[in-house]
C-alpha positions as CSV (number, residue, x, y, z in Angstrom):
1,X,-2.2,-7.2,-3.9
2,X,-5.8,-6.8,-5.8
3,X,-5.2,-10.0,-7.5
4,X,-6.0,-10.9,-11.4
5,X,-9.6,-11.0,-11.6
6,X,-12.9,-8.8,-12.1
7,X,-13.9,-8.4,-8.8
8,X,-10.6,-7.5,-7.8
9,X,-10.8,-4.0,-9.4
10,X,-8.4,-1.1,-8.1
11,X,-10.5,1.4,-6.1
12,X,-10.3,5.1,-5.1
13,X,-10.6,6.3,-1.5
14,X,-9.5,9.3,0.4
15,X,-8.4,9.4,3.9
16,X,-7.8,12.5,5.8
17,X,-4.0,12.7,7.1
18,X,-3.4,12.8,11.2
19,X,-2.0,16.4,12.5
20,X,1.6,14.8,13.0
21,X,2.2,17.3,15.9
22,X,-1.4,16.7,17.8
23,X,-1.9,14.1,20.5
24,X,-2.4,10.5,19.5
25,X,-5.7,9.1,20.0
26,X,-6.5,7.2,23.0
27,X,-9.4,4.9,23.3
28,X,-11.5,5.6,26.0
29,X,-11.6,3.6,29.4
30,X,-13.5,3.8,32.9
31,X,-15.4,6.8,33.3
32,X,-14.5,8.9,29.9
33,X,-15.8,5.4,28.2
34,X,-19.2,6.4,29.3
35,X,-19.4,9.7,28.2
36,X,-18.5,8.7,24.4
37,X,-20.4,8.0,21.3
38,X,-20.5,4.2,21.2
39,X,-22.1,4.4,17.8
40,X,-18.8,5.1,16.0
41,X,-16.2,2.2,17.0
42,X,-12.9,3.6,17.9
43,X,-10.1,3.7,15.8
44,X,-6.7,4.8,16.4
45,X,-6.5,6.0,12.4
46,X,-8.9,8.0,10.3
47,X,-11.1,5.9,8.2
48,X,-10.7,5.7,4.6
49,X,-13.9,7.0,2.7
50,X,-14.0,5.2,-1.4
51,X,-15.0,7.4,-3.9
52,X,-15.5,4.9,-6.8
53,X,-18.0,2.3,-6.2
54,X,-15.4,-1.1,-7.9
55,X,-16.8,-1.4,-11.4
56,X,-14.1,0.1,-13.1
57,X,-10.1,0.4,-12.4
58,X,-8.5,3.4,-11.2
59,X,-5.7,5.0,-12.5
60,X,-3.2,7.4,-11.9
61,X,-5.4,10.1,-9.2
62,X,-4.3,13.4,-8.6
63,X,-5.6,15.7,-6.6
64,X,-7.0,19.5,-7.9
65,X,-4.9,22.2,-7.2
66,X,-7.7,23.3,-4.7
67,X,-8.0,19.7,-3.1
68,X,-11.4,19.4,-3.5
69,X,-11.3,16.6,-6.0
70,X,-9.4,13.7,-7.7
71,X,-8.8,13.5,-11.5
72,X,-8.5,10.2,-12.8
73,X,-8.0,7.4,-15.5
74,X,-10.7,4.8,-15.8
75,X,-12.6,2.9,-19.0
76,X,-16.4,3.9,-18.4
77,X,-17.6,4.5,-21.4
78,X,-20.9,2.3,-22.8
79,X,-17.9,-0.5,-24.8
80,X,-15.2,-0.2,-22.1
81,X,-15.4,-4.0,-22.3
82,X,-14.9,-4.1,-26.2
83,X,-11.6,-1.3,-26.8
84,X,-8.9,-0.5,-24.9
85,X,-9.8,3.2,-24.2
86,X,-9.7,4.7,-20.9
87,X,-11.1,8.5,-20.0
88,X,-10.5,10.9,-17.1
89,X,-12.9,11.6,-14.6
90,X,-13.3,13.6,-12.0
91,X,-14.6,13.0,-8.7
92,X,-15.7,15.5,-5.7
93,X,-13.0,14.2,-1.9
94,X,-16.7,14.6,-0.5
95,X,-18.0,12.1,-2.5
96,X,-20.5,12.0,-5.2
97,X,-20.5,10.9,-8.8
98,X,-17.2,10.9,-11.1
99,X,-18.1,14.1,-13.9
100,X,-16.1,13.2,-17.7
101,X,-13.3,15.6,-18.0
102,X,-12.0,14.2,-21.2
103,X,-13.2,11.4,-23.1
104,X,-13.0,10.7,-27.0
105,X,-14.4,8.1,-29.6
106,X,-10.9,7.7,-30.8
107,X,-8.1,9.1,-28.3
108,X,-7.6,7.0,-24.8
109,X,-6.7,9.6,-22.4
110,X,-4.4,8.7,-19.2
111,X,-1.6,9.9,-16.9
112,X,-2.9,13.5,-15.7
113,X,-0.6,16.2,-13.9
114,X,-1.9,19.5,-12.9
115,X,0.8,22.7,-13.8
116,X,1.8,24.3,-10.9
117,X,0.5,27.3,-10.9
118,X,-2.8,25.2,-11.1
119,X,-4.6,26.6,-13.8
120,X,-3.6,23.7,-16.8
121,X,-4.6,19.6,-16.7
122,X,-1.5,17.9,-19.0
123,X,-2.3,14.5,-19.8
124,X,-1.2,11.5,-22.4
125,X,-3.3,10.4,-25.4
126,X,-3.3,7.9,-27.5
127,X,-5.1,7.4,-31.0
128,X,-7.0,3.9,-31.0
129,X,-9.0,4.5,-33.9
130,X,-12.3,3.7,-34.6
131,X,-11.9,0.3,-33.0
132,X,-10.4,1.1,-29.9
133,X,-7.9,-0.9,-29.8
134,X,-5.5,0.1,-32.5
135,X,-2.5,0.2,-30.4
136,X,0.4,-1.3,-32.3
137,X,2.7,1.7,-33.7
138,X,0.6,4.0,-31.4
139,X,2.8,6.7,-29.8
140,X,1.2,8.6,-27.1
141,X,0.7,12.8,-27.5
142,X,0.7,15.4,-24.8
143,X,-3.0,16.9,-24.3
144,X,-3.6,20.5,-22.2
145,X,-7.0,21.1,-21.0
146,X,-8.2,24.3,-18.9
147,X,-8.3,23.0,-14.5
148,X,-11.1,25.1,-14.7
149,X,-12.7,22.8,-17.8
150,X,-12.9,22.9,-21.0
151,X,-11.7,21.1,-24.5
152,X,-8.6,19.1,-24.9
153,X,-6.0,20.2,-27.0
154,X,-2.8,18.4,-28.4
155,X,0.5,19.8,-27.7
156,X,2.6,17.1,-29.8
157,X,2.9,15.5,-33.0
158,X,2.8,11.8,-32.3
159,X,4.5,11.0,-35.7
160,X,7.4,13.8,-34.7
161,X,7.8,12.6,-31.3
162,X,7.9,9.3,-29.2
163,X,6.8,10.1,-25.4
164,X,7.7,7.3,-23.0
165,X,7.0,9.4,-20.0
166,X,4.3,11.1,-17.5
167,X,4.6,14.5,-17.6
168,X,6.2,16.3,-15.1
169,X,5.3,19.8,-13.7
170,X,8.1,22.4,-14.7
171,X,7.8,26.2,-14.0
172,X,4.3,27.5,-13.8
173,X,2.8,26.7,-17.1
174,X,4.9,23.4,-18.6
175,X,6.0,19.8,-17.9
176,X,8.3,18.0,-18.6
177,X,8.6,14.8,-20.7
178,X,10.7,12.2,-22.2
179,X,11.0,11.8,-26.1
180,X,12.4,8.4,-27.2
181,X,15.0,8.9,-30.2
182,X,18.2,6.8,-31.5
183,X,18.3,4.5,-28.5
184,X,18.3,7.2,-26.0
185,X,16.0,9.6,-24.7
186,X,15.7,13.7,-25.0
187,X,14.5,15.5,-22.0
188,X,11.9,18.0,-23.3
189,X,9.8,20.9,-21.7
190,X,6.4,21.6,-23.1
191,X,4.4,24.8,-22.1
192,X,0.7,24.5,-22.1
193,X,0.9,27.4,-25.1
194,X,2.7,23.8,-27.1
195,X,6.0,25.8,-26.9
196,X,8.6,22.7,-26.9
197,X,12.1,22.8,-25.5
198,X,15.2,20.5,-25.2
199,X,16.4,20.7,-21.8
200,X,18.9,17.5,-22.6
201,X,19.5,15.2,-25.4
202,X,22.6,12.7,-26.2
203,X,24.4,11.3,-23.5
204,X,24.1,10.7,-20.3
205,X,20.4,9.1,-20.8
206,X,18.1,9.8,-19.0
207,X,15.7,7.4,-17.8
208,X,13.2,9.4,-16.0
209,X,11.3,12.9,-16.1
């Protein structure tokens, strides 16, 4: 529904979520009309607030484990117009200005998943080269940063493995993803220590992490 050009980029905005078991709202009438702040127009829903300001697509948000911000995908850098790279940013519910949380000459970072136990970011990367925009032959790798901050590091080999998935939270400290092999696909489970399991390979195939 956002259409095909430039100034129909995908935005970011938070809306807080309705107490399901408090009253609905009512707009005032008569006497109680009086009484109410005219300079706020009712509305029976909360209002979405946008947290990116439509020069750039979003991609793929998630929320901190704390719910005080959204991580996100987004091509901001100075040549965004010229590669293909994208970065992730992150961005206060509040408001305010999107802060890098990874972002690389050569990798284009995407997909982000918080662990469950909150304390890891897992997210895909890709190696465009110096061009940005080497993508042909380009398998994607699993990247692990600290939630709290800090640098990026790989977890997979992209010429060992094919990953053809978003990673998945598993257990407290891993996700899962999908490898592409033979035709089929192997279920793995990656720890943010780069531990890597097979939870499933052969047949049946599975299609989705």
């Amino acid at each position: 529904g956002l259409g095909w050009t430039n100034d129909r980029r995908p935005r970011l905005f938070v809306v807080a979520v309705p107490d399901p078991d408090a009253e609905p709202p009512v707009k005032p009438v008569g006497r109680a009309a009086k009484h109410t702040d005219t300079a706020e127009p009712f509305s029976p829903a909360p209002q979405a607030t946008e947290l990116t300001d439509g020069t750039y697509d979003v991609h793929g948000p998630v929320f901190t484990p704390d719910g005080d911000a959204i991580v996100f995908a987004a091509a901001r850098a100075g040549d965004a117009d010229l590669t293909l790279r994208t970065e992730l940013y992150r961005v206060p519910v509040e408001g305010g200005e999107a802060e890098p949380v990874a972002a690389d000459g050569r990798w284009s970072y995407d997909q982000p998943a918080f662990s469950t136990d909150g304390q890891w970011l897992f997210f895909m990367g890709a190696d465009l080269g110096d061009t940005g925009t080497d993508f042909v032959a380009t398998n994607e790798a699993l990247f692990v940063a600290p939630a709290a901050g800090g640098a990026p590091r790989r977890l997979t080999d992209p010429t060992a493995f094919e990953l053809v998935s978003s990673p998945e939270p598993s257990g407290a400290d891993a996700v899962l993803v999908l490898h592409s092999t033979r035709g089929s696909a192997d279920l793995l489970r990656v720890t943010a220590h780069g531990v890597v399991t097979t939870v499933h390979a052969g047949l049946p195939t599975i299609l989705e992490a």
